[in-house]
ZAMARGU-4260 file (C-alpha; in steps of 0.2 Angstrom, whole numbers, plus 5000, padded with zeros to 4 digits):
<rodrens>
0) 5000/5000/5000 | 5007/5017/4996 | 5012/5028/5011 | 5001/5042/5006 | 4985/5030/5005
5) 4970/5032/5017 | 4970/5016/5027 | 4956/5012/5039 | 4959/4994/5043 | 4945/4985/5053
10) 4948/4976/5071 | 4956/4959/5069 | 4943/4948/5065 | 4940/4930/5072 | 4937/4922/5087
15) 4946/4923/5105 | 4951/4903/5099 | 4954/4893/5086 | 4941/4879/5080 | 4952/4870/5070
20) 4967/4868/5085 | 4952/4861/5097 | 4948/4848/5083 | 4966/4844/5078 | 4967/4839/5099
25) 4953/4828/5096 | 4962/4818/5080 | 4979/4817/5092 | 4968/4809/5106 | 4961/4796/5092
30) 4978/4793/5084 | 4984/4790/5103 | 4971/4776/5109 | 4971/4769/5091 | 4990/4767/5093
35) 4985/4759/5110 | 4972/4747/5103 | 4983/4744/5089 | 4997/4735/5102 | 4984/4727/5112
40) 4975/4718/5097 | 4993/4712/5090 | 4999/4708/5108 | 4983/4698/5109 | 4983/4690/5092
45) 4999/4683/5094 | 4996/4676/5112 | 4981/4669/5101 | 4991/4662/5088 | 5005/4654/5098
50) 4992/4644/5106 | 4983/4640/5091 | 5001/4634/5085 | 5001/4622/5103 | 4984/4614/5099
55) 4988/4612/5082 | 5005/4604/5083 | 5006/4587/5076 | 5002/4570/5087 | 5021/4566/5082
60) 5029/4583/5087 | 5037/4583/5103 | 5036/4594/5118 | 5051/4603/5115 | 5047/4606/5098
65) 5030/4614/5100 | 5038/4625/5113 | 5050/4632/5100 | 5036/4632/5088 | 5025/4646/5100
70) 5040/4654/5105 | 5046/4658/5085 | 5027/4663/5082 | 5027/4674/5098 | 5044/4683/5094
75) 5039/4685/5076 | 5022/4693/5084 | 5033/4705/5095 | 5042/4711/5081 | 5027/4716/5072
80) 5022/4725/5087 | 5037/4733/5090 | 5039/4739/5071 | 5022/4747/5072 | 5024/4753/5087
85) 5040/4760/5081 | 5029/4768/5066 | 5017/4775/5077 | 5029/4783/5088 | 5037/4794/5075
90) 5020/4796/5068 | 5013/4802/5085 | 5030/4815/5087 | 5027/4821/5070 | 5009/4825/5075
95) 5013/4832/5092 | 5026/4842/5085 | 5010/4851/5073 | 5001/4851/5088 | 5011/4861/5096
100) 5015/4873/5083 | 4994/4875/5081 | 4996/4878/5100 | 5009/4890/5100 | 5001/4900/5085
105) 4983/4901/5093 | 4991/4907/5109 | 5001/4920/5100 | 4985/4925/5092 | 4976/4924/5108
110) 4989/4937/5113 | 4990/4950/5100 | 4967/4950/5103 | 4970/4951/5122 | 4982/4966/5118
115) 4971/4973/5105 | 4957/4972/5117 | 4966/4980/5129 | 4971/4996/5119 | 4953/4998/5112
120) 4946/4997/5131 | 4960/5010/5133 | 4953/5021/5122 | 4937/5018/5126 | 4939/5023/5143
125) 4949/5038/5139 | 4934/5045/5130 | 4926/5044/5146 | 4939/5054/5154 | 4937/5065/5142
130) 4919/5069/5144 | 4922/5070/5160 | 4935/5082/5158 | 4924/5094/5147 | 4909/5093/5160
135) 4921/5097/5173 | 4932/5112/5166 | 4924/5117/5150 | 4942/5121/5143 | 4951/5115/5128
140) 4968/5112/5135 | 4965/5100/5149 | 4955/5090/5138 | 4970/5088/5124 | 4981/5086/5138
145) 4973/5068/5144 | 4971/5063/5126 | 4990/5064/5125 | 4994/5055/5140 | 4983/5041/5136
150) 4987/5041/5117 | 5008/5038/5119 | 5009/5024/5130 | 4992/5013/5122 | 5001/5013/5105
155) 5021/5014/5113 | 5023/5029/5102 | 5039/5038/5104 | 5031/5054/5099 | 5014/5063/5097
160) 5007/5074/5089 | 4991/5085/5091 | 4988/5102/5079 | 4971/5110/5074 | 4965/5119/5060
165) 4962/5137/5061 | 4947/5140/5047 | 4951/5158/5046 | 4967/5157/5042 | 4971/5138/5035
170) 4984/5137/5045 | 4990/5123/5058 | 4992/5127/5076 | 5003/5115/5087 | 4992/5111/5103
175) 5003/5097/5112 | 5020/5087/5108 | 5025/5073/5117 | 5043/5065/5116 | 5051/5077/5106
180) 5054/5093/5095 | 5043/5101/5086 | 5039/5089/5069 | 5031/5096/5051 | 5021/5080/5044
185) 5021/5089/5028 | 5008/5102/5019 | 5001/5087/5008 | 5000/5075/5024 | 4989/5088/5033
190) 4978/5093/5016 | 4976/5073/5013 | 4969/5071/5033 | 4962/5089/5036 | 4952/5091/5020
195) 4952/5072/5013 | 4947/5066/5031 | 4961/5052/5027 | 4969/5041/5037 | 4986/5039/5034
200) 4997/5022/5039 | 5018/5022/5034 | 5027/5010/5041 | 5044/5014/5031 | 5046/5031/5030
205) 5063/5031/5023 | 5056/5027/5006 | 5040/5036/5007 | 5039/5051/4997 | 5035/5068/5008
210) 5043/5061/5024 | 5062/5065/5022 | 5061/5076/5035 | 5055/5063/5051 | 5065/5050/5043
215) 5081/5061/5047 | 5074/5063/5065 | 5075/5045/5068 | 5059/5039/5065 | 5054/5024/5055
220) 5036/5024/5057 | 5019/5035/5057 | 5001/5035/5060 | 4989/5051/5056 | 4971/5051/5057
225) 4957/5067/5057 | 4950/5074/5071 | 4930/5078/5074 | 4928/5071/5054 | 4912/5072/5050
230) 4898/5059/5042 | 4896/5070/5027 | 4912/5072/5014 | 4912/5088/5013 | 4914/5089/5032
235) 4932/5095/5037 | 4942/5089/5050 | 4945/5102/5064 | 4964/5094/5064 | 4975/5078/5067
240) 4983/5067/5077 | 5000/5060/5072 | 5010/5043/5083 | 5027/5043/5077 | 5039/5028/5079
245) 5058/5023/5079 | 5057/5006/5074 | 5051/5000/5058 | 5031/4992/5054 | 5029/5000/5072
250) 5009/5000/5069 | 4996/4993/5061 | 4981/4993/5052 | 4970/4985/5067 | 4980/5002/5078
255) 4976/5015/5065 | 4958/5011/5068 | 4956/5012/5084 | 4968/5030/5082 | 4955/5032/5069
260) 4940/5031/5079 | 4946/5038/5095 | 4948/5053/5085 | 4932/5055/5079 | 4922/5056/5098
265) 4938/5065/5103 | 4936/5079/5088 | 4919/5080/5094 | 4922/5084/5112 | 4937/5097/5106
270) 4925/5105/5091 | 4913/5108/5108 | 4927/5115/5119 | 4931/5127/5104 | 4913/5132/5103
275) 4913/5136/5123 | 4927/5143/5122 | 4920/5157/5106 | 4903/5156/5118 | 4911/5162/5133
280) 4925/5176/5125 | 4908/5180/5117 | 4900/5183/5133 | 4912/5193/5141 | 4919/5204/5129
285) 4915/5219/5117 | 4912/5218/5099 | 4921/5231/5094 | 4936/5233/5102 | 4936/5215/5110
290) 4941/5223/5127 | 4930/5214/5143 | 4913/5221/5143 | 4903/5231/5156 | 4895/5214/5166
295) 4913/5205/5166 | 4923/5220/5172 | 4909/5224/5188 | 4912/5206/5190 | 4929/5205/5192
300) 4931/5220/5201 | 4920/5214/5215 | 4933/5197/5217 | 4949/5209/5216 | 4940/5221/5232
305) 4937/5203/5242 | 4953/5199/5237 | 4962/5213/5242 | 4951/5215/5259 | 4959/5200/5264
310) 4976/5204/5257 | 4975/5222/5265 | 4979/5226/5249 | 4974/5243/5237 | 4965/5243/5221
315) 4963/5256/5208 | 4950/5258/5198 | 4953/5272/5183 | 4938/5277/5175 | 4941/5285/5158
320) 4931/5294/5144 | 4935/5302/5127 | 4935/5320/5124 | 4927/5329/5108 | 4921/5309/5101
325) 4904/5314/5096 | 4913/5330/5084 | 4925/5318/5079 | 4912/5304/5073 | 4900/5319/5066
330) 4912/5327/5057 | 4920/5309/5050 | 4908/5297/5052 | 4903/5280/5062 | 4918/5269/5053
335) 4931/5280/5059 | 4925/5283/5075 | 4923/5261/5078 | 4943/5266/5071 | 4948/5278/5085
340) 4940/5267/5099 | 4948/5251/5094 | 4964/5263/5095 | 4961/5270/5111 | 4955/5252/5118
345) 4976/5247/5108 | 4983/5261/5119 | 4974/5255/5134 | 4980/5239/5132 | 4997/5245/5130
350) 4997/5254/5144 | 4992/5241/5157 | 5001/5225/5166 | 4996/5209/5160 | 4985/5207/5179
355) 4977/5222/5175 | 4958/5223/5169 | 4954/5236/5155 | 4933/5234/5148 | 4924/5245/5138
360) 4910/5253/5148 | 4897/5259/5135 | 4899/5271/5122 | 4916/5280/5122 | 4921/5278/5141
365) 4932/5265/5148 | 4936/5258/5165 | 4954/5248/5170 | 4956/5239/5187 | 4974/5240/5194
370) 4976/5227/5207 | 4987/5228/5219 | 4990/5246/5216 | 4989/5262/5227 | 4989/5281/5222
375) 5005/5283/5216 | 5006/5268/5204 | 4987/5273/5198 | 4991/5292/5193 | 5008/5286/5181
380) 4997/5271/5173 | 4983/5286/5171 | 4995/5300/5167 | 5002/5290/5153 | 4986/5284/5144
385) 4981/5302/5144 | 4999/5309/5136 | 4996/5294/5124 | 4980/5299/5118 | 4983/5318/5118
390) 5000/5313/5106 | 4991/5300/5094 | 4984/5307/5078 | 4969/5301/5073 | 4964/5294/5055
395) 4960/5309/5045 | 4966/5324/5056 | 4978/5335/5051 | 4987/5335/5068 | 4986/5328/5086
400) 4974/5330/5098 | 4958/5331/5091 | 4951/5317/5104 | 4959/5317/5121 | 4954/5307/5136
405) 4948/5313/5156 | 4951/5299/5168 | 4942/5299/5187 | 4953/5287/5200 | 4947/5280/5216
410) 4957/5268/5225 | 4952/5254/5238 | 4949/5256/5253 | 4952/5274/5254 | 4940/5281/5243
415) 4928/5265/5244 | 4923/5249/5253 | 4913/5242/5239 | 4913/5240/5222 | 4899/5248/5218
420) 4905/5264/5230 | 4922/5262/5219 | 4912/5266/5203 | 4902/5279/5209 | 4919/5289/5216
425) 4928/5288/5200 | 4914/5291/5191 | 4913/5308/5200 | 4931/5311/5200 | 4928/5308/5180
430) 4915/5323/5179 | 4923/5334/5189 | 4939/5333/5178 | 4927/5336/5165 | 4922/5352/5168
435) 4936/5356/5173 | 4941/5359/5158 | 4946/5340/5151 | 4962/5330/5146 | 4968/5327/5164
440) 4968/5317/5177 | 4955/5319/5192 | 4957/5310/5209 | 4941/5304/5221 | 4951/5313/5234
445) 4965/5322/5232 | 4983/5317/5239 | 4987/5328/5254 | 5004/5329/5245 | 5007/5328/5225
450) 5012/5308/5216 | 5029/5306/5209 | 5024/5303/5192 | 5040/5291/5191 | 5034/5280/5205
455) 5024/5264/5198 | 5014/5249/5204 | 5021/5239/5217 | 5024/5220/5214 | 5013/5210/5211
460) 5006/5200/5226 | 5002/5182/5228
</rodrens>
């Protein structure tokens, strides 16, 4: 079979023993007490015959003579019986030595079924686990995870492989490795599985064509089969799973379908992880400029006040809106205002640690949580947003500063014991900045003595 051919062999056929080994026992056991019978009835004919030969002897022949008569007739009996019994010795080693080659073939067979058995329960199990898994967390990386650690060891693979598909793109993305460096199966390996929905079974990868590269990594042997691949042929695969092998004919056919079908349910529980996962980001971010929305950021806030109560630790909350945004999108128009506020959501962003929250709050006003974070850290994160936005020129304005942002802080638990208090603070702080003039930085209560703007956030905590 070519390499490059789709192989889907079905489970070893036949059952766990063989017929014809029972019934080849049954023949030994008649050859053995016909062999028996055989001996007696020539041990009994010539006893027969030598005293046939007594009672037959002439009136003239003497004592003596008759003896030697039997006992010529009886030794010329026991040779008979010893030559066939001679005959039926070899024949009986011959047919023992059959026997046991029958034996020693079903047990072999036995074995290979008990194994086979073995790794499709395997399997079978693991696709348990994995619902399990998916009920439990919902996520998509715990559930490749146990696919991988089952997968290797069921089919003694010295490396796996698992990538999926990204639609948008048509690219591959490597979710897990196991045993080794990053592998390319090849561009006509993954469009033969992703979009063919193939199996793909190479035992000799030296001399298959497309598979120079693993060769030169060692390995001898490969097994690839689709992920989630649909019932209808124009279904694509969401991505593969690849066991690789050092030593030559590693797999086979019967593996390959069971890698096969466990990659089919697995696929399935994967495509619903992915789905989850769009669901949720969904759920908790904003359309347009895919920061966390409104209902995640009161949310989180609330978890970062209890945590920092029981921390005795600060949080800042900045609560930020845009300047002159309704003249900029009158004078410009809707696109380019969605522009400018998937720049100021970038500049946001870009400002911010990586434990920081930043959500849109509705329209053009933003809100960012600073954990861990107490006046000083809060006014350079805030101070620097607002130089940002004042310096950045928007799409189709001649210069800078045409949008520029006001932003309220409050900080727990000086300003507020409760989220909901929090908001309320900045918010004020945010209005009063605002007519005050805008583009500036407006405190919930002021500092009884000015922030170094140079001082930042403390480290985070546990």
């Amino acid at each position: 079979m070519h390499p490059r051919e789709a192989h889907v062999a079905t489970p070893a056929s036949g059952p766990a023993y063989s017929p014809n080994a029972v019934q080849d026992t049954r023949h030994a056991r008649r050859r053995s007490s016909l062999m028996l019978f055989s001996v007696l009835a020539l041990a009994a004919l010539a006893a027969l015959l030598a005293t046939a030969a007594l009672l037959m002897a002439p009136p003239d022949m003497t004592i003596g003579q008759a003896r030697a008569r039997g006992l010529g007739l009886i030794a010329a009996m026991l040779a008979a019986v010893l030559l066939i019994a001679a005959f039926w010795q070899r024949y009986l080693v011959r047919a023992a030595g059959r026997d046991s080659a029958i034996l020693q073939r079903t047990v072999a067979a036995l074995r290979r079924r008990e194994a086979a058995d073995q790794a499709e329960f395997t399997l079978m199990s693991c696709i348990g686990d994995l619902i399990e898994v998916f009920t439990r967390t919902r996520h998509l990386e715990p559930i490749l995870r146990e696919a991988a650690r089952v997968l290797q060891p069921t089919f003694q693979a010295d490396a796996l492989v698992l990538q999926l598909h990204e639609p948008e793109t048509g690219r591959m993305t490597l979710v897990v490795e196991e045993g080794g460096h990053q592998l390319d199966l090849g561009e006509e390996t993954r469009r033969s599985v992703i979009e063919g929905g193939k199996s793909i079974l190479a035992n000799e990868l030296s001399a298959s064509p497309g598979f120079g590269n693993l060769a030169q990594r060692g390995y001898a042997s490969l097994m690839v089969a689709p992920l989630g691949r649909g019932r209808r042929s124009t279904d694509r695969s969401i991505g593969l799973v690849a066991a690789l092998g050092r030593g030559p004919s590693a797999f086979t056919g019967h593996e390959l379908a069971l890698l096969t079908r466990f990659a089919r349910h697995a696929g399935l529980l994967i495509e619903n992880a992915q789905l989850y996962k769009r669901a949720e980001r969904l759920a908790e971010r904003d359309g347009l400029t895919d920061l966390y929305n409104q209902r995640h950021f009161v949310a989180m806030l609330n978890a970062e006040i209890a945590k920092g109560g029981k921390l005795s630790a600060p949080v800042a909350l900045l609560m930020a809106d845009l300047d002159n945004f309704k003249q900029y999108n009158d004078a410009h128009g809707h696109p380019k205002g969605d522009l400018a506020l998937r720049e100021v959501a970038r500049m946001l962003a870009e400002n911010t640690r990586q434990r920081d929250l930043v959500a849109r709050y509705g329209g053009e006003e933003f809100v960012i949580i600073l954990p861990a974070t107490g006046r000083a850290g809060a006014r350079r994160v805030a101070e620097a947003i607002r130089a940002e936005v004042e310096r950045f020129r928007f799409p189709d304005e001649e210069r800078p500063g045409a949008i520029t942002i006001t932003i309220g802080v409050a900080v727990f638990p000086d300003d507020a014991s409760n989220a909901e208090a929090l908001i309320q603070r900045a918010d004020d702080a945010l209005y009063r900045g605002k007519r005050a003039g805008k583009n500036r930085v407006t405190w919930a209560s002021e500092p009884a003595e000015p922030l170094p703007l140079e001082a930042g956030p403390p480290a985070s905590l546990p």
